[in-house]
TORGU-965011 format. One record per residue (C-alpha): residue in one letter; z, x, y. Coordinates in pm, whole numbers. Example, Ala and Ser with C-alpha at 12.3 -4.5 7.8 and 13.67 -1.06 7.14 Angstrom:
<node><banu>A</banu><z>780</z><x>1230</x><y>-450</y></node>
<node><banu>S</banu><z>714</z><x>1367</x><y>-106</y></node>
***
This chain:
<node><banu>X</banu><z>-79</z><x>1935</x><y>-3552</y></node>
<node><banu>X</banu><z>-282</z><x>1593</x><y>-3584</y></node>
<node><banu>X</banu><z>-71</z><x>1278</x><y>-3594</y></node>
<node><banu>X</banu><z>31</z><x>1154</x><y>-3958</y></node>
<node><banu>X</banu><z>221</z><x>783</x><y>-3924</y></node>
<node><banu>X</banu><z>487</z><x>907</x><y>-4203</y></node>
<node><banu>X</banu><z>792</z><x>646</x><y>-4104</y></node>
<node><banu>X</banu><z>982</z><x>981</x><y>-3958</y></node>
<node><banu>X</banu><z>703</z><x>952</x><y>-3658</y></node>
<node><banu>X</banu><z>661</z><x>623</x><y>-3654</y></node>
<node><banu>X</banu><z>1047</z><x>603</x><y>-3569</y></node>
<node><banu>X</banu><z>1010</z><x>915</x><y>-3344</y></node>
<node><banu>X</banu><z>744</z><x>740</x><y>-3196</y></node>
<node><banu>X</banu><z>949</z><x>428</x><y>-3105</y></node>
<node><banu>X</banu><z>1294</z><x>627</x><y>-2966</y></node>
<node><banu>X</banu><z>1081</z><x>858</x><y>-2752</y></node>
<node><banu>X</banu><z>911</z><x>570</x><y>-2566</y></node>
<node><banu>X</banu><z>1226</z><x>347</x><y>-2518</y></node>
<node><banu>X</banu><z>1464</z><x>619</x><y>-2420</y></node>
<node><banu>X</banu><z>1130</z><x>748</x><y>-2172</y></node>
<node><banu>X</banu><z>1115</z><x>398</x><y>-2031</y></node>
<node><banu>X</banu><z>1493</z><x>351</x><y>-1969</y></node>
<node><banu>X</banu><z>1457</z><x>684</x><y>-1803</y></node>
<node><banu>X</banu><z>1186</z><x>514</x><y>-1593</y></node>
<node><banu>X</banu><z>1334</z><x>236</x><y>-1558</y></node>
<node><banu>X</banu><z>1659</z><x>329</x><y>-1374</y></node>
<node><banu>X</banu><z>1438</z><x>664</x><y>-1152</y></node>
<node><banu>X</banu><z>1134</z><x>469</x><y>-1116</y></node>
<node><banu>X</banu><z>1000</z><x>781</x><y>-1267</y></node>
<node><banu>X</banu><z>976</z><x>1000</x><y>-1571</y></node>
<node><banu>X</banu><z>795</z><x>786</x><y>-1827</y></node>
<node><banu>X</banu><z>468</z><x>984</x><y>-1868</y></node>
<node><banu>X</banu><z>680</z><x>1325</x><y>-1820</y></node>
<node><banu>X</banu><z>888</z><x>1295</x><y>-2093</y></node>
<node><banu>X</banu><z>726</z><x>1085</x><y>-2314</y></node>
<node><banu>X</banu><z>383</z><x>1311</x><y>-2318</y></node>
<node><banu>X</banu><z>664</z><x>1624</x><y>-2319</y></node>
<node><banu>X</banu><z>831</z><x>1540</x><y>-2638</y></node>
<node><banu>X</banu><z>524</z><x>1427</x><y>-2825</y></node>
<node><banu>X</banu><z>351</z><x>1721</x><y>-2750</y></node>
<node><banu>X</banu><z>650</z><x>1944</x><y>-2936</y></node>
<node><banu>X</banu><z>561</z><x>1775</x><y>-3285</y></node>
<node><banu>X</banu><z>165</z><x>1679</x><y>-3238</y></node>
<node><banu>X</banu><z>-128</z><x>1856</x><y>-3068</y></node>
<node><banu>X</banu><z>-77</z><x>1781</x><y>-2743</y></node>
<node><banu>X</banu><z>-381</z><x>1680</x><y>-2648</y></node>
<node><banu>X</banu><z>-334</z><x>1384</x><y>-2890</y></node>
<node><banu>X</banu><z>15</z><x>1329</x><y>-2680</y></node>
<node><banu>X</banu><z>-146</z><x>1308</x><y>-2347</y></node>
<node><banu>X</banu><z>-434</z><x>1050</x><y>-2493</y></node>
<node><banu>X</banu><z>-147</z><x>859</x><y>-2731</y></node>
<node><banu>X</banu><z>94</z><x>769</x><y>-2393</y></node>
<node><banu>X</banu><z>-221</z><x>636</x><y>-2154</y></node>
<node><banu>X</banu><z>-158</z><x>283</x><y>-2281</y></node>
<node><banu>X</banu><z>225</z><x>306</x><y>-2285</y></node>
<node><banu>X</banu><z>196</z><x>447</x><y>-1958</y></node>
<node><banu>X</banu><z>5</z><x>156</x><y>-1788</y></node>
<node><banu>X</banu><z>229</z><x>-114</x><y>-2021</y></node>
<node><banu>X</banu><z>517</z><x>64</x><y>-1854</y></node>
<node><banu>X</banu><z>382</z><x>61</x><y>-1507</y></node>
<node><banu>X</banu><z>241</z><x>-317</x><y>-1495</y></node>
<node><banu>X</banu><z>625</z><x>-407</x><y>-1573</y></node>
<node><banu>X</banu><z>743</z><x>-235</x><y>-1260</y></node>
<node><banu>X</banu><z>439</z><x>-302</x><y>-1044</y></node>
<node><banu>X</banu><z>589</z><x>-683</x><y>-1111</y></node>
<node><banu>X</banu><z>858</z><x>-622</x><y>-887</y></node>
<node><banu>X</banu><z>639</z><x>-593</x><y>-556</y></node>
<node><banu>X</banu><z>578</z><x>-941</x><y>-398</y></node>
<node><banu>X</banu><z>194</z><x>-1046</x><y>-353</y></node>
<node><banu>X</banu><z>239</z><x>-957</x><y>4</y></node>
<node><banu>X</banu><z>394</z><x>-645</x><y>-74</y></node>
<node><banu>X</banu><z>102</z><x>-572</x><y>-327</y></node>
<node><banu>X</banu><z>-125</z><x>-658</x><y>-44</y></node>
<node><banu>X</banu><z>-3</z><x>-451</x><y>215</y></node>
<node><banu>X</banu><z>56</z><x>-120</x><y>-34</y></node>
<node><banu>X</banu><z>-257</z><x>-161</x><y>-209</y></node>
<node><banu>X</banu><z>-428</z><x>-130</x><y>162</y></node>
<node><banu>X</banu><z>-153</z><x>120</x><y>272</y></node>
<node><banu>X</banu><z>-247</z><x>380</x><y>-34</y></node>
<node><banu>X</banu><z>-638</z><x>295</x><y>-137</y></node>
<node><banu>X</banu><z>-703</z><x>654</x><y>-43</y></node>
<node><banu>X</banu><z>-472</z><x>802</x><y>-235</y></node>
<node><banu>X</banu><z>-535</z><x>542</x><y>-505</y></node>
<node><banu>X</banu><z>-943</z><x>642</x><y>-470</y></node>
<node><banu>X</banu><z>-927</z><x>968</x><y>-473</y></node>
<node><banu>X</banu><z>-663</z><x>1001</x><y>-739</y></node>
<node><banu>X</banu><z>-897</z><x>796</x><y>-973</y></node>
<node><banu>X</banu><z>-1187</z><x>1047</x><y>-923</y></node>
<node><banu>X</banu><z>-976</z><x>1359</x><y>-1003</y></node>
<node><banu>X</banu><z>-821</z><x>1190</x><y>-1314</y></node>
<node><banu>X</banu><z>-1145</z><x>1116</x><y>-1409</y></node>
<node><banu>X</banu><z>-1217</z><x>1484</x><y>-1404</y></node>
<node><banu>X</banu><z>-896</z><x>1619</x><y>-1566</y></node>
<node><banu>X</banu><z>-962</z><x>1410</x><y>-1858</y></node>
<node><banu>X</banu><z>-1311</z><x>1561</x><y>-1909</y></node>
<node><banu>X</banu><z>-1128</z><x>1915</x><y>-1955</y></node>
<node><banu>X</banu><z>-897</z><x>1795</x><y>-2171</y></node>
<node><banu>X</banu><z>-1091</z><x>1770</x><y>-2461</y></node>
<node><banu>X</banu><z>-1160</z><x>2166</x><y>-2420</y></node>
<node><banu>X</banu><z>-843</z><x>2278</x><y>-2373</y></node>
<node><banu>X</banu><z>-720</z><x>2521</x><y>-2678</y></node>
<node><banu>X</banu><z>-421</z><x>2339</x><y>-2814</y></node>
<node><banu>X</banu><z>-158</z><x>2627</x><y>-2783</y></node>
<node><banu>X</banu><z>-269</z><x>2697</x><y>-2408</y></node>
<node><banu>X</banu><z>-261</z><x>2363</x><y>-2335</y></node>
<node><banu>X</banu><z>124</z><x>2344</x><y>-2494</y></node>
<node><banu>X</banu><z>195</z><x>2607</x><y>-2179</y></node>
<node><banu>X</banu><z>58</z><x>2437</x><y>-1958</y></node>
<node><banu>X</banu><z>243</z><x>2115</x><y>-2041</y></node>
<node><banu>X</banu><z>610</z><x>2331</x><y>-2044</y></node>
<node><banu>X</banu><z>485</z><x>2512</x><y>-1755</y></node>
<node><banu>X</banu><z>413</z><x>2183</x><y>-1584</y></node>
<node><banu>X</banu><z>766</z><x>2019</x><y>-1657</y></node>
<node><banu>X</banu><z>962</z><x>2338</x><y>-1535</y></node>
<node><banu>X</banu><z>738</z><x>2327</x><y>-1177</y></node>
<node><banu>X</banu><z>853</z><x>1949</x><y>-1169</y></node>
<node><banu>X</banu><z>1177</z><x>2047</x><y>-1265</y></node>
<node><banu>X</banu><z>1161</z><x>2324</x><y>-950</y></node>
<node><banu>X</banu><z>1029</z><x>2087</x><y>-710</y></node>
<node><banu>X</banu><z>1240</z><x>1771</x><y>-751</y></node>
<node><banu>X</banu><z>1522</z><x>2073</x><y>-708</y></node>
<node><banu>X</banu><z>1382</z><x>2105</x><y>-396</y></node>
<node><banu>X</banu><z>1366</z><x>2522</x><y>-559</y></node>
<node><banu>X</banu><z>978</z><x>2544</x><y>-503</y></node>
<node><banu>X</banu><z>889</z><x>2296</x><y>-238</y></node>
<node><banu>X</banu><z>583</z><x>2121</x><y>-256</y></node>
<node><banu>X</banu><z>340</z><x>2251</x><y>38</y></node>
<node><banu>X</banu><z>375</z><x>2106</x><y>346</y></node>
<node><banu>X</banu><z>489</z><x>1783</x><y>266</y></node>
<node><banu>X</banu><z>767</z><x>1750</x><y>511</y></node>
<node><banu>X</banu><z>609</z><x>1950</x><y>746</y></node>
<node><banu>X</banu><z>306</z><x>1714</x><y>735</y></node>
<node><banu>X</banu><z>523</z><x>1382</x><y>733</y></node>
<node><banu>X</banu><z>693</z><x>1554</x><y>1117</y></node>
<node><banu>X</banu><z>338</z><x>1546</x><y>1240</y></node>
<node><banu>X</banu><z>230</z><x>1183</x><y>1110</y></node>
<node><banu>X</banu><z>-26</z><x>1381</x><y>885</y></node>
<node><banu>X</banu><z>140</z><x>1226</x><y>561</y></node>
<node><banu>X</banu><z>-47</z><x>899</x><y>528</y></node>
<node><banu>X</banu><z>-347</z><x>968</x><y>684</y></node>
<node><banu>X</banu><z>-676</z><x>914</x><y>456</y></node>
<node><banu>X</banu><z>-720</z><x>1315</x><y>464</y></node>
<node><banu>X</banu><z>-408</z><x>1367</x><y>297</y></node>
<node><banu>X</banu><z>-392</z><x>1127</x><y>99</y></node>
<node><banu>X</banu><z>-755</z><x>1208</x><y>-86</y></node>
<node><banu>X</banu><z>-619</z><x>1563</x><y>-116</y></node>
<node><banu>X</banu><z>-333</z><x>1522</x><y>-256</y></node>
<node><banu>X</banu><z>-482</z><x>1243</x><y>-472</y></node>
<node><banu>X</banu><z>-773</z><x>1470</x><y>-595</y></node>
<node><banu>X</banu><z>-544</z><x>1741</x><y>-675</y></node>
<node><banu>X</banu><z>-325</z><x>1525</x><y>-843</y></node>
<node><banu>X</banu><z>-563</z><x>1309</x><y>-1048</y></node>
<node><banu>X</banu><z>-715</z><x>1619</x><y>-1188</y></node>
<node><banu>X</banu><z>-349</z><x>1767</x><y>-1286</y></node>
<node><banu>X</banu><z>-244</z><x>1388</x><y>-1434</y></node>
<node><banu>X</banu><z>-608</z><x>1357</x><y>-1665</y></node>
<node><banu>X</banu><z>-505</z><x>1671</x><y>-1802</y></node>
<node><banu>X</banu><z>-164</z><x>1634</x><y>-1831</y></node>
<node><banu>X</banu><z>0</z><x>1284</x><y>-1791</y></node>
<node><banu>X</banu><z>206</z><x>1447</x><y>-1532</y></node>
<node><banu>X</banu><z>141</z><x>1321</x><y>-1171</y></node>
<node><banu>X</banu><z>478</z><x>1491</x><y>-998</y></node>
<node><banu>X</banu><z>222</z><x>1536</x><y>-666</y></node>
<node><banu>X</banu><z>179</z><x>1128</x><y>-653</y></node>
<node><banu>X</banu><z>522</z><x>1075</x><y>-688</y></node>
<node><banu>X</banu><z>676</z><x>1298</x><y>-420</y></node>
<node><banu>X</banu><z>403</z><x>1190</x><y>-209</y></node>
<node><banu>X</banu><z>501</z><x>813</x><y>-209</y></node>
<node><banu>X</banu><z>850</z><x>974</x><y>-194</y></node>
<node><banu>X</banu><z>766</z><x>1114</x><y>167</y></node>
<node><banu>X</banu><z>643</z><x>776</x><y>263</y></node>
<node><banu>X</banu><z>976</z><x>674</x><y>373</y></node>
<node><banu>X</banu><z>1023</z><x>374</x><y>141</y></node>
<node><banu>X</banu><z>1309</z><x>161</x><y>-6</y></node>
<node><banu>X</banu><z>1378</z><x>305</x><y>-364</y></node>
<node><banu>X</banu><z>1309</z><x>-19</x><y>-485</y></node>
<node><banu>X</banu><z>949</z><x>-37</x><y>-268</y></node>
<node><banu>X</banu><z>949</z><x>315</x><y>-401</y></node>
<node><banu>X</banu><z>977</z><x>215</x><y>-771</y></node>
<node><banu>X</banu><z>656</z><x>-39</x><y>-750</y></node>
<node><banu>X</banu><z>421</z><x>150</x><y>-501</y></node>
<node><banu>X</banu><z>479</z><x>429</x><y>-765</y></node>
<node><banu>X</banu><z>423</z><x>209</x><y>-1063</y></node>
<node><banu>X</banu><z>105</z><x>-4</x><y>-880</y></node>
<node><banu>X</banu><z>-118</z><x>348</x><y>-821</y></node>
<node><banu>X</banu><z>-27</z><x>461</x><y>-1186</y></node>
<node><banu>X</banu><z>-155</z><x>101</x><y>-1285</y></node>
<node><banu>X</banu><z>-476</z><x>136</x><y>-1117</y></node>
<node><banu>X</banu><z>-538</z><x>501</x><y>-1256</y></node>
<node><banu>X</banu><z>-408</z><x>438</x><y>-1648</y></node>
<node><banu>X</banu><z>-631</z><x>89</x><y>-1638</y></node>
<node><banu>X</banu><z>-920</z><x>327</x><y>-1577</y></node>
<node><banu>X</banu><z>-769</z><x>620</x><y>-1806</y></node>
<node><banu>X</banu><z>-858</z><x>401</x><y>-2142</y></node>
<node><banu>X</banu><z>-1176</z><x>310</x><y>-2074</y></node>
<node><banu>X</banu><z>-1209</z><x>679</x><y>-2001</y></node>
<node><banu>X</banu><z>-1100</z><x>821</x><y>-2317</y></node>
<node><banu>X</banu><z>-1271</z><x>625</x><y>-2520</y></node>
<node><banu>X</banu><z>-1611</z><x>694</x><y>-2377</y></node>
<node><banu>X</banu><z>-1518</z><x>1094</x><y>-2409</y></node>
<node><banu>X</banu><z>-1397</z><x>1005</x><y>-2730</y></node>
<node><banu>X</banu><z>-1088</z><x>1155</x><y>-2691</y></node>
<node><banu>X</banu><z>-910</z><x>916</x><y>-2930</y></node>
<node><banu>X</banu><z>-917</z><x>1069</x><y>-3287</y></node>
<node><banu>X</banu><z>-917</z><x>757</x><y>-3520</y></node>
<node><banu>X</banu><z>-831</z><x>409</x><y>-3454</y></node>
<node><banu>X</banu><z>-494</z><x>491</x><y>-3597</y></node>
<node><banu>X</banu><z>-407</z><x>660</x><y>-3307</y></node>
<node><banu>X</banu><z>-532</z><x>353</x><y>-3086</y></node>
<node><banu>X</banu><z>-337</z><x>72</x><y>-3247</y></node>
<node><banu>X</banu><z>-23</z><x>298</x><y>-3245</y></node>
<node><banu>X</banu><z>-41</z><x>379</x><y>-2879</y></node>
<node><banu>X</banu><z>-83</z><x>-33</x><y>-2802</y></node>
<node><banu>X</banu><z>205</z><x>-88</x><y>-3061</y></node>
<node><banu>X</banu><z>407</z><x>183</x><y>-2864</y></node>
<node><banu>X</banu><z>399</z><x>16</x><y>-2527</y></node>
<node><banu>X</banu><z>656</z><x>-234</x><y>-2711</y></node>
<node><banu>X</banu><z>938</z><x>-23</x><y>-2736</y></node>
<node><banu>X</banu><z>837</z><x>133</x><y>-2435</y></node>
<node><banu>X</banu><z>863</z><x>-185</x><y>-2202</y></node>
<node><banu>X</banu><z>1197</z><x>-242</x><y>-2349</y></node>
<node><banu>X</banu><z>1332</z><x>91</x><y>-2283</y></node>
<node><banu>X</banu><z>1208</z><x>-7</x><y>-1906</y></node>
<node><banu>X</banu><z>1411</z><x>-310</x><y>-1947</y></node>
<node><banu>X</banu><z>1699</z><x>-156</x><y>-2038</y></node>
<node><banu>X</banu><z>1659</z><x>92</x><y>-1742</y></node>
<node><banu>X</banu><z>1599</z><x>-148</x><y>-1451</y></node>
<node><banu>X</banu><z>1950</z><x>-342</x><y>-1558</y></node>
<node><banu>X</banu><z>2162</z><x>23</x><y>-1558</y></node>
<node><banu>X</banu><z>1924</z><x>151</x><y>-1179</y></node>
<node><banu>X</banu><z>2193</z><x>-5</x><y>-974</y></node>
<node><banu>X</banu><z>2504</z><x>114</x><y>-1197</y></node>
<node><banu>X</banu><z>2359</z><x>512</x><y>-1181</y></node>
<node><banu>X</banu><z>2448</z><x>746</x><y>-865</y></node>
<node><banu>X</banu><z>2103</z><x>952</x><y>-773</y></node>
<node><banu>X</banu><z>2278</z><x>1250</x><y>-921</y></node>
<node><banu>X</banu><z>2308</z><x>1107</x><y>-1229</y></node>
<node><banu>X</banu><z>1954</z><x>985</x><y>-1218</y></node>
<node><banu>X</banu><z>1867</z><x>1348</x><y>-1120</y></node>
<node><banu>X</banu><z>2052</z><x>1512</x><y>-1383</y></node>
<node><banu>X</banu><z>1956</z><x>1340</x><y>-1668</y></node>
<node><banu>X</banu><z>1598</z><x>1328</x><y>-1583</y></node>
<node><banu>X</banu><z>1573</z><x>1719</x><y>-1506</y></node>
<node><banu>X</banu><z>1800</z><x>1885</x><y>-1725</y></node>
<node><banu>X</banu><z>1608</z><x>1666</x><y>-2040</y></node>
<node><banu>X</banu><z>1264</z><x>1824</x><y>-1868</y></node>
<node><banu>X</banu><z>1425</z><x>2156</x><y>-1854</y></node>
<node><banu>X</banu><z>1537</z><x>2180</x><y>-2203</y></node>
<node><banu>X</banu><z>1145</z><x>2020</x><y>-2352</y></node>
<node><banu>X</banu><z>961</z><x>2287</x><y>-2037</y></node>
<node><banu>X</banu><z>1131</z><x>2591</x><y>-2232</y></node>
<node><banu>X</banu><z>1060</z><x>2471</x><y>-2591</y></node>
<node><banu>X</banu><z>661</z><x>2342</x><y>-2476</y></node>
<node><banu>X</banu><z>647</z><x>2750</x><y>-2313</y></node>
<node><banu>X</banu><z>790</z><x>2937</x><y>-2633</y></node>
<node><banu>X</banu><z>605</z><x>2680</x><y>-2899</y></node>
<node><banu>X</banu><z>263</z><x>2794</x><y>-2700</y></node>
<node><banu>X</banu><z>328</z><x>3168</x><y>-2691</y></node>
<node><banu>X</banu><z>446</z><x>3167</x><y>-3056</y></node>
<node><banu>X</banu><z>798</z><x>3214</x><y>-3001</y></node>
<node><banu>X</banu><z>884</z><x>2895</x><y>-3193</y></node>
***
């Protein structure tokens, strides 16, 4: 399905962003997940995944914002690894997104939001993670360029970089620290990601491009919104929202893909 600005998506456009950046806002998580998610129910979704790059990095630069210029110092140092390594694999993903079948791809995306569903659940653990952190493994440059490969290639492809975020997770941080270390390597990747897609060409028209920069306007007040609630929401609340909304747009991503919808 290619991307038609009727005012129905235009508007669709707008609440999917906002209510995605609120989500992000208050979990310091979640934007690209359920913003790339939703899209890619009504448009081929490898027109979702190129559409949300700039909303992505709009949304990110506002929470990178909260880290002090020491702080910025000290993580950017702390992470370059994973930062590096992530960059290269993104790079990668993106180049085999443009071959990607559109109703595979739709699995992949569902299939992709029920594993991050499963993990934050704690259902399907992610590898060796904790295991790693007992044995000081965690932040080492090794680790971090493996899990950054790994998840660079799975975010190019996908928007979804659940592997990033449970890795700076492990890292022991305030969930405030938490919230801008998060946002300042997704900054440093998405700044790259639009150069990228336009020299694949991955953008279809420049319809599509001035509607992605328009969308990181809703977006960043959806953020704004989110960052004023973060203190008034429990974790479980945070938890619940953000999962059970993933849950419900996995299933419907799975059965639109194998036909069922």
């Amino acid at each position: 399905m290619p991307l038609a600005f009727t005012p129905e998506t235009v508007l669709l456009i707008a609440v999917v962003v906002a209510v995605a950046g609120a989500v992000n806002g208050v979990a310091g998580f979640g934007f690209a997940v359920v913003g790339t998610m939703v899209l890619a129910t009504r448009v081929d979704p490898t027109v979702a995944v190129v559409f949300m790059i700039v909303p992505i990095l709009a949304v990110n630069l506002s929470l990178a914002g909260e880290l002090s210029k020491d702080e910025l110092r000290s993580c950017g140092s702390r992470f370059a690894p994973l930062l590096v390594a992530a960059l290269v694999g993104t790079v990668v993903g993106m180049a085999v997104l443009d071959r990607l079948p559109e109703a595979p791809l739709r699995v992949l995306l569902g299939l992709v939001a029920l594993g991050f569903v499963a993990t934050s659940q704690q259902a399907v653990p992610l590898p060796t993670l904790s295991r790693a952190a007992d044995r000081c493994f965690v932040e080492t440059p090794v680790a971090m360029g493996a899990v950054g490969g790994i998840s660079g290639l799975l975010f190019g492809a996908t928007n979804v970089g659940v592997q990033l975020v449970a890795f700076v997770r492990s890292c022991d941080l305030s969930h405030g620290l938490f919230v801008g270390v998060v946002a300042l390597v997704f900054v440093g990747i998405n700044a790259v990601r639009v150069a990228v897609a336009g020299v694949l060409g991955l953008y279809p028209n420049l319809g599509v491009v001035a509607a992605s920069l328009a969308a990181a306007v809703p977006a960043i007040a959806g953020v704004a919104v989110g960052k004023r609630l973060r203190d008034r929401v429990s974790e479980r609340l945070r938890r619940t929202v953000v999962l059970g909304l993933l849950t419900v747009i996995g299933m419907r991503l799975v059965l639109a893909g194998a036909g069922v919808v």
